[in-house]
N, C-alpha and C positions, 0 to 999 in steps of 0.2 A: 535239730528241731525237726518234730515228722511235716509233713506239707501239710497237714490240718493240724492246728495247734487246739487242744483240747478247749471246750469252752468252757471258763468259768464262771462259779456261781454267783447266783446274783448279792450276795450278801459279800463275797469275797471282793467283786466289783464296785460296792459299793462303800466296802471298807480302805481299799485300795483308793481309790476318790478322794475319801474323806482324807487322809495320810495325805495326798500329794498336795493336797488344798491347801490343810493345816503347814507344812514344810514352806509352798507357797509365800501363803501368808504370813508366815514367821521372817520370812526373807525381804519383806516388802515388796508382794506382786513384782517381779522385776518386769521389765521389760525383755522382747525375743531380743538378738537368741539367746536362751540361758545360759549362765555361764558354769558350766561344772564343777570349776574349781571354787566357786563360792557356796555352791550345794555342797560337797564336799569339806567345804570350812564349817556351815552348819551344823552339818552329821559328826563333825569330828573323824574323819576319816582319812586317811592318808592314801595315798599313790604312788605305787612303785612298779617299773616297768623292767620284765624280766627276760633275759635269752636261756635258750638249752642251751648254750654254747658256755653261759656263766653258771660252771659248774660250783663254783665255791661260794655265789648269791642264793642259790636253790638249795644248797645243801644244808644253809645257815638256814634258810627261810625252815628248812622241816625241820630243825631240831628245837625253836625258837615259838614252830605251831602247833594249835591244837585247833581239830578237825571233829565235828560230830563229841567231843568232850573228851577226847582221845588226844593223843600226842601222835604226830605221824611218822614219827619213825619205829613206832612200837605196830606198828603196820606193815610198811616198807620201809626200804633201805634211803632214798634219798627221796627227793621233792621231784629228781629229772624222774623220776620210776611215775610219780602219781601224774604227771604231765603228759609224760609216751603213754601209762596207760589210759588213760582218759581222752585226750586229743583234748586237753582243757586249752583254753583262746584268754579265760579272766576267770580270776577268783576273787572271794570276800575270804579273809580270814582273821583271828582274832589271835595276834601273838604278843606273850606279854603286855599281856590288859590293854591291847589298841587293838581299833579296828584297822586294817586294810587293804585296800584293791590292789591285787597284782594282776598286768598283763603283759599279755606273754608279744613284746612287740616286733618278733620275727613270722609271727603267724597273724594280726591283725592290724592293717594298713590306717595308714592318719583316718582316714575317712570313713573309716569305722569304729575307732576306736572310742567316739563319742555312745553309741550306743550301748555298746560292751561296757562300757565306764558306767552309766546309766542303770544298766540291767543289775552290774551289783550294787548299785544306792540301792535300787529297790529290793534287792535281797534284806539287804542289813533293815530297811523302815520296815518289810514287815517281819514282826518280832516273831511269826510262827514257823518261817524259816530258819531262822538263826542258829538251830542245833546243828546243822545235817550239811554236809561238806556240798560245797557251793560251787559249780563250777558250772561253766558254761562252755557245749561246744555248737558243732553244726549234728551233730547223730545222737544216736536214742544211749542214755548213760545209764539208762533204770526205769525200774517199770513204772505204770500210769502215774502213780505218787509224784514221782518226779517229776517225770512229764506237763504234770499240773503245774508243781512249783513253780520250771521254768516259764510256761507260760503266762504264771501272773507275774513274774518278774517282767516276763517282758510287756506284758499289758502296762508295768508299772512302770518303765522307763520311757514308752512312748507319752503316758499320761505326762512324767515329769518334761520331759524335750519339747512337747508342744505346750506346755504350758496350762495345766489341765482343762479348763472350758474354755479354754480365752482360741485354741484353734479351732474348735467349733462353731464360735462366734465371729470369726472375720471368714473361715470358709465355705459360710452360708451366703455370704455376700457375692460372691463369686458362681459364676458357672462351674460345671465340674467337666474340665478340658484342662489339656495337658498342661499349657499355659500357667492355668492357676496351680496344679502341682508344681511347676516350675516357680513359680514366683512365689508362693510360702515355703518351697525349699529353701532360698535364697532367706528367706524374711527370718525363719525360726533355724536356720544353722545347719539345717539336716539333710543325710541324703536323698536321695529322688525316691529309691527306692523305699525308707521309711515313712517319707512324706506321701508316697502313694498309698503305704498300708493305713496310714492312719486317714487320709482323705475316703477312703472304703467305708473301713467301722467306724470313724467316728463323726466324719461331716454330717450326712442325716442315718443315724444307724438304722430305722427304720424303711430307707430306700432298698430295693434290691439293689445288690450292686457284689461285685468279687474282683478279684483283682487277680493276676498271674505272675509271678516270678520261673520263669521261664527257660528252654534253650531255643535257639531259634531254629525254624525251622531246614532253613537250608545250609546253615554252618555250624558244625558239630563242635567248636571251638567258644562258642556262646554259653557262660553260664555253666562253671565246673562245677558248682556246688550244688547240683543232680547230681545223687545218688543213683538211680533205676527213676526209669521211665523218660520223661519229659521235662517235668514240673518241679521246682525245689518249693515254692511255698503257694499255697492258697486263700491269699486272706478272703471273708466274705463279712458285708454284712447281717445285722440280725436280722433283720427284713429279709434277705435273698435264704440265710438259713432255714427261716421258718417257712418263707413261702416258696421256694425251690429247695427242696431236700435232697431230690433226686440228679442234683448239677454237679456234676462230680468233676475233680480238675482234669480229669483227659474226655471228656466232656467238652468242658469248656477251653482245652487244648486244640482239639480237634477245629474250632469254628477258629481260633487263630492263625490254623494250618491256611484254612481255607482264602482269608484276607491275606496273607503274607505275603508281600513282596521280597526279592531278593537282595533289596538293600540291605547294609551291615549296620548300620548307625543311623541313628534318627528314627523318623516318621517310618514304618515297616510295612503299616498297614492297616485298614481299616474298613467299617461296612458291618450293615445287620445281620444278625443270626437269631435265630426265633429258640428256646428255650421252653420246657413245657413246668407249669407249676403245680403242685402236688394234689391237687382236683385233675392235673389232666389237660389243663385246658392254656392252648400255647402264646406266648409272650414277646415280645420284640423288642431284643437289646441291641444298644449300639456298642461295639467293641472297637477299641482303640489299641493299637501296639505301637511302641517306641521302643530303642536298642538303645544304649550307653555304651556300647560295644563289651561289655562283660553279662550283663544279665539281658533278656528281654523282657519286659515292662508293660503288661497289659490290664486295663482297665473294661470291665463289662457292664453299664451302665442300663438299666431299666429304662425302657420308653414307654410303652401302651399294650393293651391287649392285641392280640393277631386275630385275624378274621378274613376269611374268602381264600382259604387255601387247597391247592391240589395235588396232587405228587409225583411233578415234571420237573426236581431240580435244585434249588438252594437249601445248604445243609439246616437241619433242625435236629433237636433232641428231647427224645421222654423217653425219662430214669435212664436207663442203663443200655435203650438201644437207641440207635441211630437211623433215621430217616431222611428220604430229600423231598425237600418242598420249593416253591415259590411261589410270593406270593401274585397277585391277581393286579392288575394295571386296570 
């Protein structure tokens, strides 16, 4: 997945909604945390969890599937070929008239595998994916087309795991501090890390607000699933997209350089950084970092407009260059 996940359209988002609403309420509104295997009893879907190492499960699985309306061995030679070459983590596939989820459970840990599980429900509910070979990794598989796919899947697996409006509705009640990430983690099943992306976009999606999946900065051992640069993912919301265009994530890298302490775990670091909004005109967010000791965990929260500034010191940023300020006592 690139660090900005393509935005989708508003009709896709809004079709997407409706599906996860309808599934919902066919289940009986359940209560958090959802439980997968009963979405998966709904959908009619099955679960199977596969290793490279079970050579004669993969090779059953390709002669048994069809991919994009093909058969996959009139493609490749075995299932471990489409696996190495993909870096696929989960699939949705349809063999002998079932549907279902294979993951690959040498490569995706318990604690993830709820979202992977998730991402292909929503492959298979929307039905304008359903041709085109399904796979999910962490890197680019194909060009924008796909790109998009995945990203409504995954818009669609966070819709289903939170529960579609019902997390929006208990984490408006709350402050937006770490805290309350932590304790609707706990409440709806999920990790920190997904319950951060979705406390960004979708607690008040109109707030500026972004969020950092991260390496830290003073240990290089923080967060392997950076590719190049810094940063593995950038959630924002649509208030910060619209109204900060120009907040690019080594941008807003840079101002968690600046708070970071050299702790490894926990609480990292914190403290305002001014950001400028696309009039020009500059804004004061509170930035928060936390470490789980695998990723670093940053939230950049909107406060108020900036006023009475000089340029003796505390970092700031418009678009694409970098200046220091502070502000005025």
């Amino acid at each position: 997945m690139p660090v900005l996940e393509p935005q989708i359209g508003q009709y896709e988002v809004q079709d997407i909604n409706d599906r996860i609403a309808r599934l919902l309420r066919d289940m009986g509104n359940p209560q958090p945390p959802l439980r997968l295997e009963e979405v998966r009893a709904q959908q009619k879907l099955d679960l199977t969890y596969y290793s490279k190492s079970d050579l004669g499960l993969l090779d059953e699985i390709a002669h048994r599937t069809v991919l994009a309306g093909k058969a996959v061995v009139s493609a490749v030679k075995s299932m471990r070929e489409v696996v190495e070459r993909y870096g696929i983590r989960g699939m949705l596939m349809h063999a002998d008239g079932n549907r279902r989820i294979f993951i690959d459970k040498d490569e995706v840990k318990q604690l993830k595998r709820r979202f992977v599980i998730a991402h292909e429900i929503a492959h298979d509910l929307l039905d304008w994916h359903r041709e085109l070979l399904l796979g999910d990794n962490e890197s680019t598989l194909s060009p924008v087309c796909h790109q998009m796919m995945e990203a409504e899947a995954n818009y669609g697996a966070r819709r289903l795991i939170f529960l579609g409006d019902r997390f929006q509705q208990e984490a408006r009640d709350y402050d937006f501090n770490w805290k309350t990430v932590s304790d609707l983690r706990s409440r709806f099943g999920n990790t920190l890390t997904t319950t951060l992306w979705q406390m960004i976009c979708e607690r008040d999606p109109s707030h500026p607000t972004f969020g950092l999946i991260s390496k830290h900065p003073y240990y290089a051992d923080i967060c392997k699933k950076v590719k190049e640069g810094s940063v593995a993912y950038f959630p924002r919301s649509q208030g910060l997209i619209k109204q900060f265009p120009a907040l690019t994530p080594e941008i807003a890298y840079a101002a968690v350089c600046q708070h970071a302490t050299r702790r490894k775990s926990g609480p990292i670091g914190s403290g305002e950084s001014i950001f400028y909004d696309a009039n020009g005109e500059p804004h004061l967010f509170e930035v928060y970092s936390f470490c789980n000791r695998y990723d670093l965990l940053t939230y950049g929260l909107y406060l108020k407009p900036y006023s009475h500034i000089h340029a003796i010191g505390t970092f700031a940023a418009r678009g694409s260059s970098e200046k220091h300020y502070r502000r005025e006592n």
